[in-house]
C-alpha positions in Angstrom: 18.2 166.0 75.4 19.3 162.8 74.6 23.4 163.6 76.1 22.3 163.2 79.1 23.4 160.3 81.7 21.2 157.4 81.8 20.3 157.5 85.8 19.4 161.5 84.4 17.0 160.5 81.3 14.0 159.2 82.9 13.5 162.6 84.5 14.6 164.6 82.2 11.4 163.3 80.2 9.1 163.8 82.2 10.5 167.6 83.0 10.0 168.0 79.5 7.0 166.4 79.2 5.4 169.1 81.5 7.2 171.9 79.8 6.4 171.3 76.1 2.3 171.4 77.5 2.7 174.7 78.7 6.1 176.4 77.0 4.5 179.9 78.7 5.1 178.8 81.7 8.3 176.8 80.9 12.0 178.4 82.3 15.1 176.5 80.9 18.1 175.7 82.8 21.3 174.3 81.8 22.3 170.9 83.6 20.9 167.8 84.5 18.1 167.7 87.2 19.0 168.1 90.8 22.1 170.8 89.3 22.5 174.2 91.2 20.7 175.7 88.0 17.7 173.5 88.4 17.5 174.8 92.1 17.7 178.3 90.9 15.1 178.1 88.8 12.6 176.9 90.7 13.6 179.0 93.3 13.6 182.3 91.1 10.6 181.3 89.5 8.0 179.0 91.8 5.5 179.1 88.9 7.1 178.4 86.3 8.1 174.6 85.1 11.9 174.2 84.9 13.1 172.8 81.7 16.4 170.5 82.1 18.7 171.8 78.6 22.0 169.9 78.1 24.3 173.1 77.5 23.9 176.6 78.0 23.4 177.0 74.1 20.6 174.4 74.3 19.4 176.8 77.5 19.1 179.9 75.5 18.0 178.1 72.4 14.9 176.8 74.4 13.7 180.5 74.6 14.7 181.9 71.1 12.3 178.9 69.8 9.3 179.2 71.4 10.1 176.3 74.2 10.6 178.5 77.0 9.3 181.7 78.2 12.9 182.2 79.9 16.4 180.5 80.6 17.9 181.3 83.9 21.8 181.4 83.1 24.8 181.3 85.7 27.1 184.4 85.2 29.3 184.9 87.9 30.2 183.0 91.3 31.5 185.4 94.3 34.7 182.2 94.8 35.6 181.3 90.9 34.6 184.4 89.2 32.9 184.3 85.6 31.3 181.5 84.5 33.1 180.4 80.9 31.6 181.5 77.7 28.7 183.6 79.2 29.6 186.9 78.4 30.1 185.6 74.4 26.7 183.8 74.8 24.4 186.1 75.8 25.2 188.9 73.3 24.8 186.3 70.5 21.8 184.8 72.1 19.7 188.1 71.3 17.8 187.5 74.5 17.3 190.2 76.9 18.2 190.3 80.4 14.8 190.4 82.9 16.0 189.7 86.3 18.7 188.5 88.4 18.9 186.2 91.1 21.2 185.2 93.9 21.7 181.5 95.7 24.3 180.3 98.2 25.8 177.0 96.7 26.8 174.7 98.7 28.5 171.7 97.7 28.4 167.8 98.7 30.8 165.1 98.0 28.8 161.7 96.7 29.8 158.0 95.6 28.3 154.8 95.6 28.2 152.7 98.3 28.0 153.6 102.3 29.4 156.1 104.4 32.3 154.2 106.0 34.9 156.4 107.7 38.4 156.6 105.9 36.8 156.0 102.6 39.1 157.2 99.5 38.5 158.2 96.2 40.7 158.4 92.9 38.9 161.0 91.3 35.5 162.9 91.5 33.4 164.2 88.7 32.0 168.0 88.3 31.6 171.4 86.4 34.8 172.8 85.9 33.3 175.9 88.1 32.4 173.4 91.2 35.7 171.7 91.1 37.1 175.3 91.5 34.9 176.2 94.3 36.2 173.6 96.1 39.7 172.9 94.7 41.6 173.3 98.5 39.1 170.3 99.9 40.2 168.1 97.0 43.8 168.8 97.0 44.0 168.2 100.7 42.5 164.6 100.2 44.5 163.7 96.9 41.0 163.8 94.6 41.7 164.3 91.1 39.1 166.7 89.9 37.6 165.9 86.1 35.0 167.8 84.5 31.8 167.5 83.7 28.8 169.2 81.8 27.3 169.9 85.4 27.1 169.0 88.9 24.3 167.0 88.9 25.2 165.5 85.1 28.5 164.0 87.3 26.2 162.9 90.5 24.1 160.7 87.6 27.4 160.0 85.2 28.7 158.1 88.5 25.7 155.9 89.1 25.9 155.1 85.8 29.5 153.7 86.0 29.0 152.0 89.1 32.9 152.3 89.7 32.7 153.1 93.8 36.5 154.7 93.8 35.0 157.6 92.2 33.1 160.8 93.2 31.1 163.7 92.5 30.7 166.8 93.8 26.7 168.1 93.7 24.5 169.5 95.6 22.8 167.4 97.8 19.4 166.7 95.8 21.5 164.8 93.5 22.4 162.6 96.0 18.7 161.9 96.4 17.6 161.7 92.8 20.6 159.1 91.8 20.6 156.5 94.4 24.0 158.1 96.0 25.4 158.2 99.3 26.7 161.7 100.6 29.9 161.2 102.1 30.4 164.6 103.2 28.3 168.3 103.1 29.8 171.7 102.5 32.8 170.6 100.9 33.0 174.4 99.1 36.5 176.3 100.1 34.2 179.4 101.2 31.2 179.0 103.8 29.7 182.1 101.6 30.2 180.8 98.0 27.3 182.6 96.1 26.6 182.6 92.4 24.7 185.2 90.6 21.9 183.9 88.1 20.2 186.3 85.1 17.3 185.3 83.5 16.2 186.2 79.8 13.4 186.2 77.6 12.4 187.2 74.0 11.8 190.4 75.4 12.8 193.3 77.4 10.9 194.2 80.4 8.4 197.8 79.2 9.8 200.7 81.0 6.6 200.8 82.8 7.1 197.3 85.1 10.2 198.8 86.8 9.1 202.1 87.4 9.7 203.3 91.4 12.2 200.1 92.0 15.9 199.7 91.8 17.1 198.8 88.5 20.5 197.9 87.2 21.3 197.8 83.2 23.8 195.8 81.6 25.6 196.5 78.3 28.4 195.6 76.2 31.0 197.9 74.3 34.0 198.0 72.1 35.6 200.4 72.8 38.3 202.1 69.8 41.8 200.9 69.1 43.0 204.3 69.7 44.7 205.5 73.0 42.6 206.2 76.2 39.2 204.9 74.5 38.6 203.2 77.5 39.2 205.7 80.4 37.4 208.3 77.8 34.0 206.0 77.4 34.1 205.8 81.1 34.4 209.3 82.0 30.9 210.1 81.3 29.7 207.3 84.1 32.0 209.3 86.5 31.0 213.1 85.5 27.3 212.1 85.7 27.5 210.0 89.4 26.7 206.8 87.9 27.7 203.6 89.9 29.1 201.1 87.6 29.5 197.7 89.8 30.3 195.4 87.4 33.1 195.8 84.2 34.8 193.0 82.7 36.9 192.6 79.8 36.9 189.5 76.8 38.5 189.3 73.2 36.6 188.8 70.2 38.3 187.3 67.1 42.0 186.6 66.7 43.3 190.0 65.5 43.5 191.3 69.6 43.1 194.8 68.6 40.2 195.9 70.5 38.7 194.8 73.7 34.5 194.3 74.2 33.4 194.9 78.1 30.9 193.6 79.9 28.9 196.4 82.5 26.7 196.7 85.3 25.2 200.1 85.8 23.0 201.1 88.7 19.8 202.5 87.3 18.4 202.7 83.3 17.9 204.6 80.4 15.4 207.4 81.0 17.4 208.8 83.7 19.1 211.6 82.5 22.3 210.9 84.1 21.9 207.1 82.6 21.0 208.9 79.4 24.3 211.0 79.1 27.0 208.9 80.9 25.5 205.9 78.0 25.9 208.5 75.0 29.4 209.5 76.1 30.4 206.0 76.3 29.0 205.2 73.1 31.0 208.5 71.2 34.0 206.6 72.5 32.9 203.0 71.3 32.5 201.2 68.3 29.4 199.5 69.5 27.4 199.6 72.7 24.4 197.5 73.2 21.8 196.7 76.0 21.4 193.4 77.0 18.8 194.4 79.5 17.3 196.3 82.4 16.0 194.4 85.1 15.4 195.1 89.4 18.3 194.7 91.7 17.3 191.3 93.2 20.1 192.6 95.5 21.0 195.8 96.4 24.7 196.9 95.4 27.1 199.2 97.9 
C-alpha cells in the first residue's frame, strides 16, 4: 500500500481503513483512487467498499486472503485489446470468475497550473493501456507518453513533482482528488472506447443463482503439440451450436511448443450441448479448466 504517490496515500488509508472493518463487504481494485478501476467498482458494486491495491497481484491477493470478498479486474478494452498479464494472472490466482461488467472510459488530459490556451507539455504520465487508447491525440501534439502503474497513480505522481511541463492522462475524478487542472476532456482516439471488467471471488457462483439468465463460461486449454489439436478441440463447439465469442492465444514457458487459449462460451456446464462441445475439447487438450460462469452483463451477437 505503501507504493503509492504521496498526493494518493492519505486516501488510500482511509479506503482501507473502511475495508479492513468489514472485508465482507470489501471489493479490491487495482490503481490508485480516482483510476478507471476504482470507478468500476463502485459502479459494479454500490454496496460494497472498494479497496485501492497497488498492482493487479496485490488486487487478487486481497481476496485469496480474506481482505476482500472480490477484486474487479480489467481484461480487455474494445480500442487496445488485452490488458497485459491478465490472462497469466487469473489462472494462477485460483479465483473464480462471478460477473462481468462493462464501462465507457473516457479519458482527460491534466497538469498543474491553469487552463491557459496554447499550453504545451513535454511528456504526460499513464497506464501503458491509456496512453494507447489515446496514442493519435498525443502524437498529434508532440507528448511523449511514459507509463505508469495507473491512471490515476500518474494524475497523483504529477502533483507530487510539481514540474508543470508535464501531464497525465486520467479520468476526470483524478483531477478533482489531486488538486489538478483539466486541460482538456475526451482525449481517447475512439468516442466509444469501452473496457470489459470480471470480478472474482474465493468461489464460484452455485448453479442455482444463474438459473433462467444468460450465462457465459470462460476456460483455458492447452491444446496438444500434435497437428490439428486446435481446429479438433474446437470442432465439438461447432457440431453442438455453441457460440464461442471470445478465443485468445498466450505462451507459457520458453519451450514454444504448445499454445494455452483463453475462451468465452455462451451458456454453462449443465447444458448438454455445453456438456459435450467442453468434453470434446478437453479429449483434444492437455488441460482445460473453468475459470468461471457468471451472467452476461451484456448480451453477445
Amino acid at each position: 500500500m505503501r507504493s503509492f504517490p504521496g498526493p494518493a496515500l492519505e486516501i488510500v488509508d482511509r479506503m482501507r481503513a473502511a475495508a479492513v472493518a468489514d472485508p465482507a463487504r470489501a471489493i479490491a481494485f487495482q490503481g490508485s483512487p480516482g483510476a478507471n478501476s476504482h470507478r468500476a467498482a463502485t459502479e459494479a458494486r454500490p454496496a460494497m467498499q472498494a479497496l485501492p491495491c497497488f498492482s493487479f497481484e496485490d488486487a487478487l491477493d486481497a481476496v485469496k486472503d480474506g481482505r476482500a470478498a472480490q477484486a474487479i479486474i480489467p481484461i480487455e478494452n474494445s480500442q487496445h485489446g488485452r490488458v497485459a498479464d491478465i490472462h497469466f494472472l487469473l489462472p494462477e490466482s485460483g479465483l473464480h470468475i462471478v460477473g462481468e461488467y462493462f464501462m465507457p472510459i473516457h479519458h482527460a488530459l491534466m497538469a498543474l497550473g491553469d487552463n491557459t490556451p496554447g499550453r504545451t507539455f513535454e511528456a504526460a504520465y499513464s497506464h501503458p493501456q491509456a496512453l494507447g487508447q489515446s496514442r493519435h491525440y498525443l502524437r498529434a501534439r508532440g507528448i511523449v507518453p511514459l507509463s505508469h502503474a495507473d491512471t490515476a497513480g500518474a494524475a497523483a505522481y504529477v502533483a507530487e513533482r510539481g514540474d508543470p511541463s508535464v501531464a497525465a492522462i486520467a479520468p476526470a475524478l483524478a483531477a478533482e482528488l489531486y488538486g489538478l487542472t483539466i486541460i482538456e476532456n475526451n482525449v481517447e482516439d475512439s468516442a466509444d472506447n469501452m473496457t470489459r471488467f470480471v470480478i472474482l471471488a474465493r468461489e464460484p457462483l452455485a448453479a442455482g443463482a444463474l438459473a433462467g439468465k444468460l450465462v457465459m463460461t470462460t476456460f483455458i486449454f492447452e491444446v496438444k503439440n500434435i497437428p490439428a489439436a486446435l481446429y479438433k478441440s474446437l470442432g465439438g463447439f461447432a457440431t453442438n451450436g455453441v457460440n464461442m465469442t471470445k478465443l485468445e492465444s498466450y505462451q507459457q514457458g520458453t519451450s514454444f511448443a504448445a499454445t494455452t487459449f483463453y475462451a468465452d462460451i455462451i451458456g454453462a456446464p449443465g447444458d448438454p450441448a455445453i456438456d459435450r462441445a467442453l468434453e470434446e475439447c478437453a479429449f483434444h487438450s492437455k488441460e482445460l479448466r473453468i475459470l468461471g460462469c457468471y451472467e452476461q452483463a451484456r448480451a453477445r451477437g
